[in-house]
mmJSON file of the N, C-alpha and C atoms, coordinates in Angstrom:
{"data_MODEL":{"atom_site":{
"group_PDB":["ATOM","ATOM","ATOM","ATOM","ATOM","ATOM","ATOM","ATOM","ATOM","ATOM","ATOM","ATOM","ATOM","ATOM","ATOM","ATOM","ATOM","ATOM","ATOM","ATOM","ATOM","ATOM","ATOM","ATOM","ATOM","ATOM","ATOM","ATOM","ATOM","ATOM","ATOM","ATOM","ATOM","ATOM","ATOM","ATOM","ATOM","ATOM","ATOM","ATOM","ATOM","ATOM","ATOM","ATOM","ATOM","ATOM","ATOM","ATOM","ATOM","ATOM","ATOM","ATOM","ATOM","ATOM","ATOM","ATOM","ATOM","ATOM","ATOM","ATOM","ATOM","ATOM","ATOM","ATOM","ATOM","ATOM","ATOM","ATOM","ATOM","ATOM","ATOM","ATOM","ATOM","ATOM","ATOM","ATOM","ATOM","ATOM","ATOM","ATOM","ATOM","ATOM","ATOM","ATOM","ATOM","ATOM","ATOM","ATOM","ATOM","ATOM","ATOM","ATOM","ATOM","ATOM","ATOM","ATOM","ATOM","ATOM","ATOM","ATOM","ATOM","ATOM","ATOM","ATOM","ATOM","ATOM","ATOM","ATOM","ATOM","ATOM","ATOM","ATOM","ATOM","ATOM","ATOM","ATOM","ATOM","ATOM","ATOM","ATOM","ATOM","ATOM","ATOM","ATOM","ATOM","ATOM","ATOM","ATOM","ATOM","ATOM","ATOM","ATOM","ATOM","ATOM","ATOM","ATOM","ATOM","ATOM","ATOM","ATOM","ATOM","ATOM","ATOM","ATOM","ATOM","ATOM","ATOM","ATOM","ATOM","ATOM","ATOM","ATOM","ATOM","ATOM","ATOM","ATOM","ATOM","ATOM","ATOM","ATOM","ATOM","ATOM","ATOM","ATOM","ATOM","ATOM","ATOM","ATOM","ATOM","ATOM","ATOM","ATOM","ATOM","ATOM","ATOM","ATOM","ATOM","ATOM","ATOM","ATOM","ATOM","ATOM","ATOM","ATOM","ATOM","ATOM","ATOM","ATOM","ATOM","ATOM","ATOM","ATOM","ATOM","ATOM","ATOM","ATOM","ATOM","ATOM","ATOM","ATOM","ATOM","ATOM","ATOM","ATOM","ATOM","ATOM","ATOM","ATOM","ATOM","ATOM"],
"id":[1,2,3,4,5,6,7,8,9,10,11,12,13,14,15,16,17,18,19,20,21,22,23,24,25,26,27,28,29,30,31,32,33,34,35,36,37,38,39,40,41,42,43,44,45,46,47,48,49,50,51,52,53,54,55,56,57,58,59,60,61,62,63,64,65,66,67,68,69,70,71,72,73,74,75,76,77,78,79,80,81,82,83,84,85,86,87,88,89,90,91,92,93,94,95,96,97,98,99,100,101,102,103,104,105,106,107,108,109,110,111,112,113,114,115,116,117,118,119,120,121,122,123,124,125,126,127,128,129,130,131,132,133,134,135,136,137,138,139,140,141,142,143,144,145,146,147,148,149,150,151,152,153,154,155,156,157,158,159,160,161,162,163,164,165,166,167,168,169,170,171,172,173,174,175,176,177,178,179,180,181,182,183,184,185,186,187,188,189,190,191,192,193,194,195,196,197,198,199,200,201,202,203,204,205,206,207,208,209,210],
"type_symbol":["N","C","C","N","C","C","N","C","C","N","C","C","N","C","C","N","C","C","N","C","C","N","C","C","N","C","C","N","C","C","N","C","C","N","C","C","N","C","C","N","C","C","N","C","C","N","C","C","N","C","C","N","C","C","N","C","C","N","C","C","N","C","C","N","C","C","N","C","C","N","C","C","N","C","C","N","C","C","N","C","C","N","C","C","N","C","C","N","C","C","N","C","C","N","C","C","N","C","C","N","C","C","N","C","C","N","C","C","N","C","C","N","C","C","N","C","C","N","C","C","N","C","C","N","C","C","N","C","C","N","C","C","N","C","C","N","C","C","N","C","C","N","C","C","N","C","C","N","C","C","N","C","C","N","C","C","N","C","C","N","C","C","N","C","C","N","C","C","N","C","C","N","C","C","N","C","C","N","C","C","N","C","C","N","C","C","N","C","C","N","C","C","N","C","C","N","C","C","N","C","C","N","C","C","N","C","C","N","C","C"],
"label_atom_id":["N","CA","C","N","CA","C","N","CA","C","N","CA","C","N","CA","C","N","CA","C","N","CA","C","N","CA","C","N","CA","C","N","CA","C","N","CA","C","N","CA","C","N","CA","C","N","CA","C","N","CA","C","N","CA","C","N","CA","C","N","CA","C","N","CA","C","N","CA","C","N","CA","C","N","CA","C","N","CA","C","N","CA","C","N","CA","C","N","CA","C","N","CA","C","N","CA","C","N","CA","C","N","CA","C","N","CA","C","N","CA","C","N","CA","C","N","CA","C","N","CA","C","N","CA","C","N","CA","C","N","CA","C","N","CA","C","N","CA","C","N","CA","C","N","CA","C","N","CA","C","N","CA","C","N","CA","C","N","CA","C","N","CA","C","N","CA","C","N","CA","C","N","CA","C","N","CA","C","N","CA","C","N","CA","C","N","CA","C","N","CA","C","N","CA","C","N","CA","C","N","CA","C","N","CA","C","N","CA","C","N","CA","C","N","CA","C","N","CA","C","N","CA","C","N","CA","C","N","CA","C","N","CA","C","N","CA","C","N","CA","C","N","CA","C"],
"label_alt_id":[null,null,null,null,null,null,null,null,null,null,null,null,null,null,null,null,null,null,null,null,null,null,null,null,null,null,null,null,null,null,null,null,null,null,null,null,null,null,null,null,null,null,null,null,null,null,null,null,null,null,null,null,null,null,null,null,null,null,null,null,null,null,null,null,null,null,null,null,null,null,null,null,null,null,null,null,null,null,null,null,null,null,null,null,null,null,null,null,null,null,null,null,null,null,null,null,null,null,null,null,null,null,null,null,null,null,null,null,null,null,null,null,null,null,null,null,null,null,null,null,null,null,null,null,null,null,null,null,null,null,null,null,null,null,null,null,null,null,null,null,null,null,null,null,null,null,null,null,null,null,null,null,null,null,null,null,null,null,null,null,null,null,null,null,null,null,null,null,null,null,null,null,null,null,null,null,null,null,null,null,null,null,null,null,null,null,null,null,null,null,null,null,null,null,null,null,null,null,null,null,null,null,null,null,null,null,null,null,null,null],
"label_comp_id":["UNK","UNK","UNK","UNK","UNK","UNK","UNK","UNK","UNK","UNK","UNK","UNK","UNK","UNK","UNK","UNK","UNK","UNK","UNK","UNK","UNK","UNK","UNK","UNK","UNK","UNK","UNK","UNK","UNK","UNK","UNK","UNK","UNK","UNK","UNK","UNK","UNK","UNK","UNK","UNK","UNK","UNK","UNK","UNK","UNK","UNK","UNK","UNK","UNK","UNK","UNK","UNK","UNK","UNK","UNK","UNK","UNK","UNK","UNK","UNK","UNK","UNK","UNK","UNK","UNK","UNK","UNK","UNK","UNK","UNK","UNK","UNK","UNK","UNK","UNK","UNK","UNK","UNK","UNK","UNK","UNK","UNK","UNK","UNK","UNK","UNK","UNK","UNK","UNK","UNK","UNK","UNK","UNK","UNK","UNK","UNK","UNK","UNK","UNK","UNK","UNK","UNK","UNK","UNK","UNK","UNK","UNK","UNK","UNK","UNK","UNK","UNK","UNK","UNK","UNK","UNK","UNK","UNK","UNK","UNK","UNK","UNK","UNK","UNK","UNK","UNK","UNK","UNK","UNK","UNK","UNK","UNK","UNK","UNK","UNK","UNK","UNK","UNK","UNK","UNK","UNK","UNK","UNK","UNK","UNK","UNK","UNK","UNK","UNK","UNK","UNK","UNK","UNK","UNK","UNK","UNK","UNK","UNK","UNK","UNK","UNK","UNK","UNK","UNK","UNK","UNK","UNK","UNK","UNK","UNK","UNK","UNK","UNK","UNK","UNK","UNK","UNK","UNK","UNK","UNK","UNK","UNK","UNK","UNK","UNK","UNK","UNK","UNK","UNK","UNK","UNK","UNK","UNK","UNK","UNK","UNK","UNK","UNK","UNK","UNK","UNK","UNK","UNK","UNK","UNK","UNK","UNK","UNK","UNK","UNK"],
"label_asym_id":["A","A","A","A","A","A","A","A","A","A","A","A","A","A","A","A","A","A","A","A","A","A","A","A","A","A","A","A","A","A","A","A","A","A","A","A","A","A","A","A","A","A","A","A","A","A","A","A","A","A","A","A","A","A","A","A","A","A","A","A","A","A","A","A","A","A","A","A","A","A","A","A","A","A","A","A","A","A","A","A","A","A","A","A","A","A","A","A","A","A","A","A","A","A","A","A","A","A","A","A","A","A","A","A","A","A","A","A","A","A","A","A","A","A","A","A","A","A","A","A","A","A","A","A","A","A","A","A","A","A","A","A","A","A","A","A","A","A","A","A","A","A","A","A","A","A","A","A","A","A","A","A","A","A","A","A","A","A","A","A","A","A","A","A","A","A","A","A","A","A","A","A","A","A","A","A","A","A","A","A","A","A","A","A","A","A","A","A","A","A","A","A","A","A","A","A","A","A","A","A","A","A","A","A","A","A","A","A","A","A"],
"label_entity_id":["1","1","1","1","1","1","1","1","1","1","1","1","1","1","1","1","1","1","1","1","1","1","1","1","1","1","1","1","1","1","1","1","1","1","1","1","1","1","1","1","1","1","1","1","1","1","1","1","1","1","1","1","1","1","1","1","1","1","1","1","1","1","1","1","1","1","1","1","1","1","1","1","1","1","1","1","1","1","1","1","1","1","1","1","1","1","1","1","1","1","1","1","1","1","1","1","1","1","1","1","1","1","1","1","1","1","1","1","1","1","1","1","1","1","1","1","1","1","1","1","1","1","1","1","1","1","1","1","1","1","1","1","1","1","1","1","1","1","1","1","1","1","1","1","1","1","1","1","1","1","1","1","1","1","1","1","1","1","1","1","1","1","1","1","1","1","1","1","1","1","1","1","1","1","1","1","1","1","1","1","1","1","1","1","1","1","1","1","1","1","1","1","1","1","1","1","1","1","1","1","1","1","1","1","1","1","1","1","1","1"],
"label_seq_id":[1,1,1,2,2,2,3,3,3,4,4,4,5,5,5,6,6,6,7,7,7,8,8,8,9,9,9,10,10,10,11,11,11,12,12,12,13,13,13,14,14,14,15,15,15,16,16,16,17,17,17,18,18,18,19,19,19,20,20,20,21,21,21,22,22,22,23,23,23,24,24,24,25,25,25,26,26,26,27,27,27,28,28,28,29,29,29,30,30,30,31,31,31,32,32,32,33,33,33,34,34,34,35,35,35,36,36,36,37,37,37,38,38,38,39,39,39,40,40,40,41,41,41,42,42,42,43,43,43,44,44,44,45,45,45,46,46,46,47,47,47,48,48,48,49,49,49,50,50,50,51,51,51,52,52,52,53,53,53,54,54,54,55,55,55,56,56,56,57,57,57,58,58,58,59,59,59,60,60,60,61,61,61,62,62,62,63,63,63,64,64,64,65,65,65,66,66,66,67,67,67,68,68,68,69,69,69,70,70,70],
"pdbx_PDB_ins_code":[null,null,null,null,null,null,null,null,null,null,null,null,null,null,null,null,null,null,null,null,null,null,null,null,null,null,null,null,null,null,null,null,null,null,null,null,null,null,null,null,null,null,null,null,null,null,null,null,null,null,null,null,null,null,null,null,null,null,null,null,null,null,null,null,null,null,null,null,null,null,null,null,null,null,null,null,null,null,null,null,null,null,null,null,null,null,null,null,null,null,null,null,null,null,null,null,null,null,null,null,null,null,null,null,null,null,null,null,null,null,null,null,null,null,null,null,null,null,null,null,null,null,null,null,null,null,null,null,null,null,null,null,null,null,null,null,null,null,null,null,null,null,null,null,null,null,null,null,null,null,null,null,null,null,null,null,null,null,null,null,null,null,null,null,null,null,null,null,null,null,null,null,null,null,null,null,null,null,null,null,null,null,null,null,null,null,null,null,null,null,null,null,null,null,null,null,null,null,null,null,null,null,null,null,null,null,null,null,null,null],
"Cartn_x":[0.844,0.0,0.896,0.792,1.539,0.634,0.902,0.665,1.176,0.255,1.008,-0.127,0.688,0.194,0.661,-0.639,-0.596,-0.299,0.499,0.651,0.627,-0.023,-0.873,-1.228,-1.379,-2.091,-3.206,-4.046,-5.342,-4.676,-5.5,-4.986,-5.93,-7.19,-8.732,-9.69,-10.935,-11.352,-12.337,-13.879,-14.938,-15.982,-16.36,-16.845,-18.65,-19.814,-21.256,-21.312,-21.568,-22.447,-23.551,-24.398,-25.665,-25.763,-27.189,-27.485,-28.915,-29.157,-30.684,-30.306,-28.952,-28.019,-26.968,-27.157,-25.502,-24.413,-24.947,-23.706,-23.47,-24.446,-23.865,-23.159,-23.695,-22.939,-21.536,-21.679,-19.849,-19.099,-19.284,-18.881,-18.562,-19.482,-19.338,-17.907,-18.022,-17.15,-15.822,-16.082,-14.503,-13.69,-14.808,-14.41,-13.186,-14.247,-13.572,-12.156,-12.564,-11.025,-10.25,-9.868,-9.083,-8.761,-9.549,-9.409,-8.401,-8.808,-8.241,-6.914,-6.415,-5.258,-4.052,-4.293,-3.769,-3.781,-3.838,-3.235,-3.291,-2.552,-2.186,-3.043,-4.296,-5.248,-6.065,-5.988,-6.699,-7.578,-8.333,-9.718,-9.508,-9.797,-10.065,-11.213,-11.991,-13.264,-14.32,-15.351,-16.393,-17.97,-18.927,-20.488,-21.341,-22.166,-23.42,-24.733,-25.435,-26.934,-28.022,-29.022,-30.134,-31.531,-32.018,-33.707,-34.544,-35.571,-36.712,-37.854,-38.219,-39.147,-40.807,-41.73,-43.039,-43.676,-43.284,-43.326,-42.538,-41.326,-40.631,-39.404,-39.237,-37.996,-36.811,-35.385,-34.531,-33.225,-32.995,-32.409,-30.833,-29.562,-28.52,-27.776,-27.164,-26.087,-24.719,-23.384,-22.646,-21.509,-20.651,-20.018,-18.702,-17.209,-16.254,-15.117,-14.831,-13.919,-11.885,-11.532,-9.89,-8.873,-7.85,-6.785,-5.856,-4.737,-3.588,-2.593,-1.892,-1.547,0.149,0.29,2.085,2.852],
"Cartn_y":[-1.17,0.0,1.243,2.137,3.78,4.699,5.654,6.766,7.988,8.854,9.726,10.94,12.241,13.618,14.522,14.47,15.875,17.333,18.039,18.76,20.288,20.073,21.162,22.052,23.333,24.662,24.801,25.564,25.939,27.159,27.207,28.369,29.536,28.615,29.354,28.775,29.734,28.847,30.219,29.589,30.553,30.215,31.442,31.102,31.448,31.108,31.944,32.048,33.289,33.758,34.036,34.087,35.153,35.289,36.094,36.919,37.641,37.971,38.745,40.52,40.331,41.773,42.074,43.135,43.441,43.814,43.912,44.118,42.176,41.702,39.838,39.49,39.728,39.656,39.595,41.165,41.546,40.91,40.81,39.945,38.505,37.515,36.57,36.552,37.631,37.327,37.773,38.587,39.318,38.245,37.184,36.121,34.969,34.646,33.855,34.469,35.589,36.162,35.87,36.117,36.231,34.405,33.727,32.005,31.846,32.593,32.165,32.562,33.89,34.409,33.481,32.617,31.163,30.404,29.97,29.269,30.03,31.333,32.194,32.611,32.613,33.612,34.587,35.657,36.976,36.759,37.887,38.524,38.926,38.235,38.445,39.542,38.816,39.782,39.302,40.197,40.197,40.253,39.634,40.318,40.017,40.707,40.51,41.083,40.377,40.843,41.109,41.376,42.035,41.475,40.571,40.058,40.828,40.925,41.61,40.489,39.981,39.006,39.903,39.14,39.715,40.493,39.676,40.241,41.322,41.755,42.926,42.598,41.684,41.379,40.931,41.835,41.265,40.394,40.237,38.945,39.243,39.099,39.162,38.23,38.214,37.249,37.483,36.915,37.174,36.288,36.549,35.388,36.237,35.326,36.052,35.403,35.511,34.562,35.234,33.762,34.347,33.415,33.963,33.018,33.481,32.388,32.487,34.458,34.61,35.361,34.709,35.695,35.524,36.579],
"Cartn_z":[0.0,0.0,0.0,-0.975,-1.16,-0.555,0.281,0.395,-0.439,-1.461,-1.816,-1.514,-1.544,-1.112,-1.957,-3.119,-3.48,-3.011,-3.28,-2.92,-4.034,-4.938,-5.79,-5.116,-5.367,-4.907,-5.513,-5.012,-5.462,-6.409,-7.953,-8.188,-8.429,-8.528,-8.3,-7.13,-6.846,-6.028,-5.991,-6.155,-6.273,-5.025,-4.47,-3.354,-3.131,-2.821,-2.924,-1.64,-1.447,0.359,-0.238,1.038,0.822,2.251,2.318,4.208,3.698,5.213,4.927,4.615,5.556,5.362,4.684,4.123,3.522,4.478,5.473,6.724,7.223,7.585,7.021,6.262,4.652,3.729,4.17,4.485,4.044,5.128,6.347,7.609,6.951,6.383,6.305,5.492,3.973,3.141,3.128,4.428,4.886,6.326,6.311,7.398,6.348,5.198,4.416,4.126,3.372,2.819,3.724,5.099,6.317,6.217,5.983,5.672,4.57,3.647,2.856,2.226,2.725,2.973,3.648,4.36,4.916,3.75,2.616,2.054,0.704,0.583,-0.184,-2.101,-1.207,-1.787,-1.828,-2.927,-2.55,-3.408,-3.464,-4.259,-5.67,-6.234,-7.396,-8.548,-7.989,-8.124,-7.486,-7.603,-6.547,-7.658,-7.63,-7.892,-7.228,-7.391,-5.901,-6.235,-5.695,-6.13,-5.087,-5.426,-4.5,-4.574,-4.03,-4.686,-3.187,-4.142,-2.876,-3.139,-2.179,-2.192,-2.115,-2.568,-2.874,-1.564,-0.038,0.944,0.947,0.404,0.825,1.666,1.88,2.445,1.393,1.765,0.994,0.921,0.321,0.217,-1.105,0.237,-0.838,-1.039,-2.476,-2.433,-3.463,-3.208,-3.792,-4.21,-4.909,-5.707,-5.697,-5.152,-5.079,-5.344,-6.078,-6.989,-6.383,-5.719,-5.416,-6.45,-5.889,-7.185,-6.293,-6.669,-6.163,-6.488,-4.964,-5.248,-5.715,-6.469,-7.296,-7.349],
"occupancy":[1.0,1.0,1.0,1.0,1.0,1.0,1.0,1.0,1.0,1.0,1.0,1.0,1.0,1.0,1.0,1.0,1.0,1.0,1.0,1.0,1.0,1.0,1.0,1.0,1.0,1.0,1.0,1.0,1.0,1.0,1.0,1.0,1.0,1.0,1.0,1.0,1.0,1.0,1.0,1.0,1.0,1.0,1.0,1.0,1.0,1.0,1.0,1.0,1.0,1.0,1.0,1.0,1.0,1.0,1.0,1.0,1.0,1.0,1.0,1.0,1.0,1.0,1.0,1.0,1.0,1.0,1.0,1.0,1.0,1.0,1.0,1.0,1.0,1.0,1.0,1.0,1.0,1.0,1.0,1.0,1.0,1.0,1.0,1.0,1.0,1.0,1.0,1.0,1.0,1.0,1.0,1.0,1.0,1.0,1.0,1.0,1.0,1.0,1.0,1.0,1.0,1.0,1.0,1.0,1.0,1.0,1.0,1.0,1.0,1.0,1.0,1.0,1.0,1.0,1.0,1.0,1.0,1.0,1.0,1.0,1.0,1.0,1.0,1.0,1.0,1.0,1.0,1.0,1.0,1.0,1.0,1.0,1.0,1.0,1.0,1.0,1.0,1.0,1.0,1.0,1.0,1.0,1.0,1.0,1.0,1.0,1.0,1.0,1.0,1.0,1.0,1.0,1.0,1.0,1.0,1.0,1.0,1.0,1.0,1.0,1.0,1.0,1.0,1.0,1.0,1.0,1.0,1.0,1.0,1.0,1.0,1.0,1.0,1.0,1.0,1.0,1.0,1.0,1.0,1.0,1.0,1.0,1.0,1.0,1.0,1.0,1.0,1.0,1.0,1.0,1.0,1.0,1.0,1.0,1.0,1.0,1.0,1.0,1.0,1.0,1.0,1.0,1.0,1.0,1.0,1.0,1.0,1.0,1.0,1.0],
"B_iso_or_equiv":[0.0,0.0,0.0,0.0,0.0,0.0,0.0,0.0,0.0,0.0,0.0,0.0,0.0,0.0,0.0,0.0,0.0,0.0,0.0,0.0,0.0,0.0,0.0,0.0,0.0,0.0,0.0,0.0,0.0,0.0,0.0,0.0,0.0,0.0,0.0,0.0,0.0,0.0,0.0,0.0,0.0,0.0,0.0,0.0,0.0,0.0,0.0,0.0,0.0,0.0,0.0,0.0,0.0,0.0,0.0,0.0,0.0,0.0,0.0,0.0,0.0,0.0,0.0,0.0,0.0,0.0,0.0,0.0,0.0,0.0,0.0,0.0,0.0,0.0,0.0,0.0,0.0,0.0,0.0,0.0,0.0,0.0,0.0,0.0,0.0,0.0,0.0,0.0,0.0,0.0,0.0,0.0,0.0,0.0,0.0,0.0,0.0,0.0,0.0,0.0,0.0,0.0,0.0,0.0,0.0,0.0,0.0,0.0,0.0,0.0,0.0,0.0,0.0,0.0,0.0,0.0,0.0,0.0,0.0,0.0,0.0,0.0,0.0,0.0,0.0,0.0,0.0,0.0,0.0,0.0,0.0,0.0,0.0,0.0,0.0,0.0,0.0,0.0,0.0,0.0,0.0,0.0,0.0,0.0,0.0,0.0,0.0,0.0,0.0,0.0,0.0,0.0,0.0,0.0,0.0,0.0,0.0,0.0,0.0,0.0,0.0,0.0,0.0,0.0,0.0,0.0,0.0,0.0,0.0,0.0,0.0,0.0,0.0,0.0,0.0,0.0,0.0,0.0,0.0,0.0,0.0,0.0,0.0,0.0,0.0,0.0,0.0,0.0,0.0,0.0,0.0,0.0,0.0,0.0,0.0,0.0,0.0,0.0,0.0,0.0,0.0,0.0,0.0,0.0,0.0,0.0,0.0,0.0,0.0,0.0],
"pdbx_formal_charge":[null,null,null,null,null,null,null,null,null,null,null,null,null,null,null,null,null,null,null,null,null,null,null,null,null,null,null,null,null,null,null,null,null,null,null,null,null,null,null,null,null,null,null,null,null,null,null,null,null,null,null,null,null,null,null,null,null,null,null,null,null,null,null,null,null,null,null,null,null,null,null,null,null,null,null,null,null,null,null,null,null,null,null,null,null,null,null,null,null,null,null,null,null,null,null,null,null,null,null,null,null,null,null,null,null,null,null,null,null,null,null,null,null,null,null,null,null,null,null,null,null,null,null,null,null,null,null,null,null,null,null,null,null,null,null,null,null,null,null,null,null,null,null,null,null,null,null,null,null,null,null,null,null,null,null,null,null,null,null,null,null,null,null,null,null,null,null,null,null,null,null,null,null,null,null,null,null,null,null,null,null,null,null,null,null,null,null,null,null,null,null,null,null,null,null,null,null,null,null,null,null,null,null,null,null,null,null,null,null,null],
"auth_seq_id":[1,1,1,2,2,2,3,3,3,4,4,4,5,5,5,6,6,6,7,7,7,8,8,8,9,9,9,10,10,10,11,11,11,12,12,12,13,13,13,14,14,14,15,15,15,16,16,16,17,17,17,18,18,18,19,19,19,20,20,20,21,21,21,22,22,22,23,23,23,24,24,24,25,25,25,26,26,26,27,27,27,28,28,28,29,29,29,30,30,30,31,31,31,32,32,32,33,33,33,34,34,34,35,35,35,36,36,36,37,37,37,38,38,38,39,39,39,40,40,40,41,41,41,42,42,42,43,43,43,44,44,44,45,45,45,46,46,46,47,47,47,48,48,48,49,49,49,50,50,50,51,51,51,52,52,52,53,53,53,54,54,54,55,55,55,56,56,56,57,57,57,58,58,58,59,59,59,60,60,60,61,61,61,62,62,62,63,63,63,64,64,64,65,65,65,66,66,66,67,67,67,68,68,68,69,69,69,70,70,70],
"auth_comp_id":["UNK","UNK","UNK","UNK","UNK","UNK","UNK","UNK","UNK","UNK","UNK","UNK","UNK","UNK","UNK","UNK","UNK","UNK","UNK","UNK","UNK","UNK","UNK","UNK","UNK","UNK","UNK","UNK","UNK","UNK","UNK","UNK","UNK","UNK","UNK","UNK","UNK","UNK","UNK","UNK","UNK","UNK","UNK","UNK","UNK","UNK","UNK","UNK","UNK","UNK","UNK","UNK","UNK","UNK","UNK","UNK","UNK","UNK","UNK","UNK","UNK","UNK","UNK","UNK","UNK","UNK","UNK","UNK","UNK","UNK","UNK","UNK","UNK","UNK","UNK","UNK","UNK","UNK","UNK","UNK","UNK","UNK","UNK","UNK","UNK","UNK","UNK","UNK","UNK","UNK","UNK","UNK","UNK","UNK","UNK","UNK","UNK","UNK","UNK","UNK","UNK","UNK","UNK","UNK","UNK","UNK","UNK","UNK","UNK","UNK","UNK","UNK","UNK","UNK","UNK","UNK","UNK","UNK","UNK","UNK","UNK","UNK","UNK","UNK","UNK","UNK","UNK","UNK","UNK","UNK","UNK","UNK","UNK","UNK","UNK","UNK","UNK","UNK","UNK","UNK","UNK","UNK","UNK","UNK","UNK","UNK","UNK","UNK","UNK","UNK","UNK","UNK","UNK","UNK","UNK","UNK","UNK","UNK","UNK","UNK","UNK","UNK","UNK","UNK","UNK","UNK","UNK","UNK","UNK","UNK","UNK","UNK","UNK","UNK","UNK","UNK","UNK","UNK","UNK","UNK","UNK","UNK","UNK","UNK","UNK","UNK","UNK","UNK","UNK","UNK","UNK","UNK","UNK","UNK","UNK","UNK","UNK","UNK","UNK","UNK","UNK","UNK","UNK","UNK","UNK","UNK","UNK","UNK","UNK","UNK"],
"auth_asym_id":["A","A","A","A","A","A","A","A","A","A","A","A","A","A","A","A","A","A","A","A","A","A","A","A","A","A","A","A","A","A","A","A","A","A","A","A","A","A","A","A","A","A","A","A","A","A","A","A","A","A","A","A","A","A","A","A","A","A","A","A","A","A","A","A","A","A","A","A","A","A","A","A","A","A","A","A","A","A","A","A","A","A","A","A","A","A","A","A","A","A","A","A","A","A","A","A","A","A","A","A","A","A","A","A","A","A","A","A","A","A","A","A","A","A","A","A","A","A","A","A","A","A","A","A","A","A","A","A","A","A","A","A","A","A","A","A","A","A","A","A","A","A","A","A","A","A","A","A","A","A","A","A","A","A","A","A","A","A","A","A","A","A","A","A","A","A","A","A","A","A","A","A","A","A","A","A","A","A","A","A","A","A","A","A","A","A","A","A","A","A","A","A","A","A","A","A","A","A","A","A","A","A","A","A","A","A","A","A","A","A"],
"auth_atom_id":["N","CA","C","N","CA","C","N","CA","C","N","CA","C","N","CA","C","N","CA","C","N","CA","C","N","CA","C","N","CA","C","N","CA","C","N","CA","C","N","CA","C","N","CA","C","N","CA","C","N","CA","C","N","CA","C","N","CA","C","N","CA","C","N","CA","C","N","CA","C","N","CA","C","N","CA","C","N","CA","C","N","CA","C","N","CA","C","N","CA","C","N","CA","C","N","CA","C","N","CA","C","N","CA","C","N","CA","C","N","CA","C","N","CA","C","N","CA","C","N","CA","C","N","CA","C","N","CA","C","N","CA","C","N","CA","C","N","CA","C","N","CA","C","N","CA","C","N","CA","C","N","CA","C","N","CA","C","N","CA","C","N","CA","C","N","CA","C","N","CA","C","N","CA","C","N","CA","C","N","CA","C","N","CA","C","N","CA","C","N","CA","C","N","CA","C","N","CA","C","N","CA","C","N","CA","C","N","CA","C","N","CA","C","N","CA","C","N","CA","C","N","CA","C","N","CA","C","N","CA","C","N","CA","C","N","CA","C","N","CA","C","N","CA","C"],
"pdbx_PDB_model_num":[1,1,1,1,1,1,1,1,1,1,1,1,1,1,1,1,1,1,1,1,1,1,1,1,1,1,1,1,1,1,1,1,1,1,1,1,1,1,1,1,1,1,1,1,1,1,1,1,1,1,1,1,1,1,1,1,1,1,1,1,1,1,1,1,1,1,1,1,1,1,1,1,1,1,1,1,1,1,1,1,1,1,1,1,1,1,1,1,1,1,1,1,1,1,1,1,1,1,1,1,1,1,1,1,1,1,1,1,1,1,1,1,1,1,1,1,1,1,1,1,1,1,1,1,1,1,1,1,1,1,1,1,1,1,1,1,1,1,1,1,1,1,1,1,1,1,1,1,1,1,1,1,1,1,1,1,1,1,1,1,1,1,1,1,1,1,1,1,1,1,1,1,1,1,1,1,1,1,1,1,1,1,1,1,1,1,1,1,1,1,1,1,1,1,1,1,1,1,1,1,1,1,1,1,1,1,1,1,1,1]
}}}
C-alpha cells in the first residue's frame, strides 16, 4: 500500500455567500477572505446581487472569486 500527497495549490477557487443583510454579507465574506489568505489567496473579483421578495424582504447574495496570489 503507497501513500502519496498531493501537494498542488489551489490556483482558483470561487466562493457563494448570501445573508438577509448586507452588513452579514460583508462579515461573512470578509471572514472567508481572512481564511483564505492562509493558504495564499486573494480577491479576485467580486459580484453581488439584491432580490426583494413579494413580501418585501430582501435577500442578498454574492459570488467572489480568489486566485492564487504571485
Amino acid at each position: 500500500m503507497s501513500f502519496q500527497l498531493d501537494l498542488n495549490l489551489f490556483e482558483d477557487k470561487i466562493e457563494f455567500f448570501e445573508a438577509e443583510s448586507i452588513r452579514n454579507l460583508e462579515e461573512k465574506i470578509q471572514a472567508q477572505i481572512e481564511i483564505n489568505k492562509a493558504i495564499m489567496l486573494q480577491v479576485e473579483s467580486v459580484s453581488h446581487q439584491m432580490y426583494v421578495s413579494e413580501e418585501g424582504r430582501r435577500f442578498y447574495s454574492a459570488v467572489v472569486h480568489f486566485k492564487a496570489k504571485k
